[in-house]
LUMKEZA-366111 format. One line per field, with one value per atom (N, C-alpha, C): residue number from 1; residue in one letter; atom name; x, y, z. Coordinates in steps of 0.05 Angstrom, whole numbers. Atoms other than C-alpha are relative to their C-alpha. Example, Ala and Ser with C-alpha at 12.3 -4.5 7.8 and 13.67 -1.06 7.14 Angstrom:
2
num: c(1;1;1;2;2;2)
residuo: c(A;A;A;S;S;S)
atomo: c(N;CA;C;N;CA;C)
xx: c(18;246;18;-16;273;-15)
yy: c(-24;-90;24;-24;-21;22)
zz: c(0;156;0;-1;143;14)
***
This chain:
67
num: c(1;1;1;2;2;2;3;3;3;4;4;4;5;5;5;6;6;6;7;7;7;8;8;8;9;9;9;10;10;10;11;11;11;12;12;12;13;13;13;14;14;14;15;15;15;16;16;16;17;17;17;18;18;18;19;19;19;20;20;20;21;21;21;22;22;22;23;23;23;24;24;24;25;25;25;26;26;26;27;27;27;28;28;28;29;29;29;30;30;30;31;31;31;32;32;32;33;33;33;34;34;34;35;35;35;36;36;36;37;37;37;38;38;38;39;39;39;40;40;40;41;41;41;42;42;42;43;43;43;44;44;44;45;45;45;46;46;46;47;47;47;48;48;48;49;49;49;50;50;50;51;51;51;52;52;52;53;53;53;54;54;54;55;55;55;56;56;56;57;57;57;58;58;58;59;59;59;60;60;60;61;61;61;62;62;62;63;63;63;64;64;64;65;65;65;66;66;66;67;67;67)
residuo: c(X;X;X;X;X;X;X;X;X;X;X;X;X;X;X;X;X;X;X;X;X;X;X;X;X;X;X;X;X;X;X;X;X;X;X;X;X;X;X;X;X;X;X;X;X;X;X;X;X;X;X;X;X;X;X;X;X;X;X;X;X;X;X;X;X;X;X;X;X;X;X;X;X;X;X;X;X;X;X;X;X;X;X;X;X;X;X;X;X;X;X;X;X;X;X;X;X;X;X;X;X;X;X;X;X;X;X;X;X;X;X;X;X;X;X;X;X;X;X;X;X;X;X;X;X;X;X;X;X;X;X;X;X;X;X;X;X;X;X;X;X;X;X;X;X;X;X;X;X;X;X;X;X;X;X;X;X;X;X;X;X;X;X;X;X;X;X;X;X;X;X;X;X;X;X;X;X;X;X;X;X;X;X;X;X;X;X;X;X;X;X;X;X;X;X;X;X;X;X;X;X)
atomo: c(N;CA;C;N;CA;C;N;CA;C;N;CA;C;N;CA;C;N;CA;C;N;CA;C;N;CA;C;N;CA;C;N;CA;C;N;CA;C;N;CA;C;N;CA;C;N;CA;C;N;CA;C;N;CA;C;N;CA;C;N;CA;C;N;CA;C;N;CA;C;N;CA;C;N;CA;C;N;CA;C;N;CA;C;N;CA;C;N;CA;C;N;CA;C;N;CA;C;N;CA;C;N;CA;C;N;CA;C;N;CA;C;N;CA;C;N;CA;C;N;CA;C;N;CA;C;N;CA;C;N;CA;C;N;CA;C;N;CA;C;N;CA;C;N;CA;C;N;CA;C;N;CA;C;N;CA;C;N;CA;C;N;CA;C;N;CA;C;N;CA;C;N;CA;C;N;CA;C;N;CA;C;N;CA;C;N;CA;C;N;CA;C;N;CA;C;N;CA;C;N;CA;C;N;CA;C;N;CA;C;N;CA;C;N;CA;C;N;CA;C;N;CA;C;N;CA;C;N;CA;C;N;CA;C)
xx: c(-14;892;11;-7;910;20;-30;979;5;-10;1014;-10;-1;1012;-38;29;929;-20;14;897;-29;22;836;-17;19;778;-25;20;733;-19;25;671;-8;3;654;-27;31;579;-6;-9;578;-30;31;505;0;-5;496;-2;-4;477;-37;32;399;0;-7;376;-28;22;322;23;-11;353;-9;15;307;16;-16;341;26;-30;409;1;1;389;-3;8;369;25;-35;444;17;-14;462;-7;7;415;15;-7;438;42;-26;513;2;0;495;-4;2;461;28;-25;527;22;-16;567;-8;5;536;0;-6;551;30;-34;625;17;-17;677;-5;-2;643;6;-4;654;31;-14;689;1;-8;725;-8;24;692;-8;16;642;-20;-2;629;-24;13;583;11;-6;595;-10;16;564;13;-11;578;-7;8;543;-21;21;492;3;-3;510;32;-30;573;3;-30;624;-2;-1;641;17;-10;672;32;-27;742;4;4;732;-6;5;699;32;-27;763;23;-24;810;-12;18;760;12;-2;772;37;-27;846;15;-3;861;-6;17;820;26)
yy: c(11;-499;-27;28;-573;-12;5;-606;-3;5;-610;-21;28;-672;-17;5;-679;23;-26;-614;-2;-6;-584;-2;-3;-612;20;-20;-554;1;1;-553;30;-22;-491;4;3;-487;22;-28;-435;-1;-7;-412;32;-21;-359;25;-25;-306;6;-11;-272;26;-32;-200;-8;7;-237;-12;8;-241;-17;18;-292;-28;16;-334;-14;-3;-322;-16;2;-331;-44;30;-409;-15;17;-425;3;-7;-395;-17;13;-438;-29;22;-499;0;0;-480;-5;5;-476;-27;25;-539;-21;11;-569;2;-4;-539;-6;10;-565;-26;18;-626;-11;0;-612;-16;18;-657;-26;21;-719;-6;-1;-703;17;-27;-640;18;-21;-589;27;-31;-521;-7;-3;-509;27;-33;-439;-5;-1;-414;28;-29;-365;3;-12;-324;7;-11;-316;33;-31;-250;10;-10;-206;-9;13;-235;3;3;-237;-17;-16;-258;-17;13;-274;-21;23;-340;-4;3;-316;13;-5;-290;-26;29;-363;-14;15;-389;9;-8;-344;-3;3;-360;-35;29;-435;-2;8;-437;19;-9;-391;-16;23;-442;-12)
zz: c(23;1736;8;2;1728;-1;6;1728;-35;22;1665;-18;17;1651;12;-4;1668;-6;5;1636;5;-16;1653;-40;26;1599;-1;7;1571;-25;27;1530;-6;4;1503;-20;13;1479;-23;26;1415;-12;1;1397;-26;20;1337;21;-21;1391;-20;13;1379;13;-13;1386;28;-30;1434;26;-17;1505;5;-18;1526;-14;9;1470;3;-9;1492;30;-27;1559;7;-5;1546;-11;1;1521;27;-30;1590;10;-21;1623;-7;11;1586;4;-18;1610;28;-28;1678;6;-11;1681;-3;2;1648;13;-23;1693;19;-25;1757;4;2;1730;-6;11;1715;21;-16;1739;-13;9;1706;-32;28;1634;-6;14;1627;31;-24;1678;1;2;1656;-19;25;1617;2;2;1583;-22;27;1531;-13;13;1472;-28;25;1409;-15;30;1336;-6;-10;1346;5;-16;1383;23;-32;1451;6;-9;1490;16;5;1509;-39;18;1434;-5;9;1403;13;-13;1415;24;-16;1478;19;-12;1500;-3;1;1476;25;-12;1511;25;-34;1583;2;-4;1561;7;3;1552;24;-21;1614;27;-16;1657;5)
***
């Protein structure tokens, strides 16, 4: 966690969610690559589903704002 007064920036990538995993699976990949880039944009970076996938929307939130 980040000082106060310099918070930790979070992107949170939000995808409707599909009953195809393979679909799901390519918003994951597209987090990972963003995250292995983290530090120059943004300090985490998460993904999350409107539904059929997890974690859901407010779930991403509460991963972001715990960060």
């Amino acid at each position: 966690m980040k000082e106060e007064n310099n918070p930790v920036r979070s992107l949170l990538l939000i995808a409707h969610g599909s009953r195809r995993e393979v679909s799901n699976d390519e918003i994951r990949l597209l987090t990972e690559r963003l995250r292995a880039r983290k530090g120059v944009e943004f300090d985490d970076v998460r993904c999350a589903f409107l539904e059929l996938a997890q974690p859901s929307i407010a779930e991403g939130i509460a991963e972001c704002a715990a960060s």
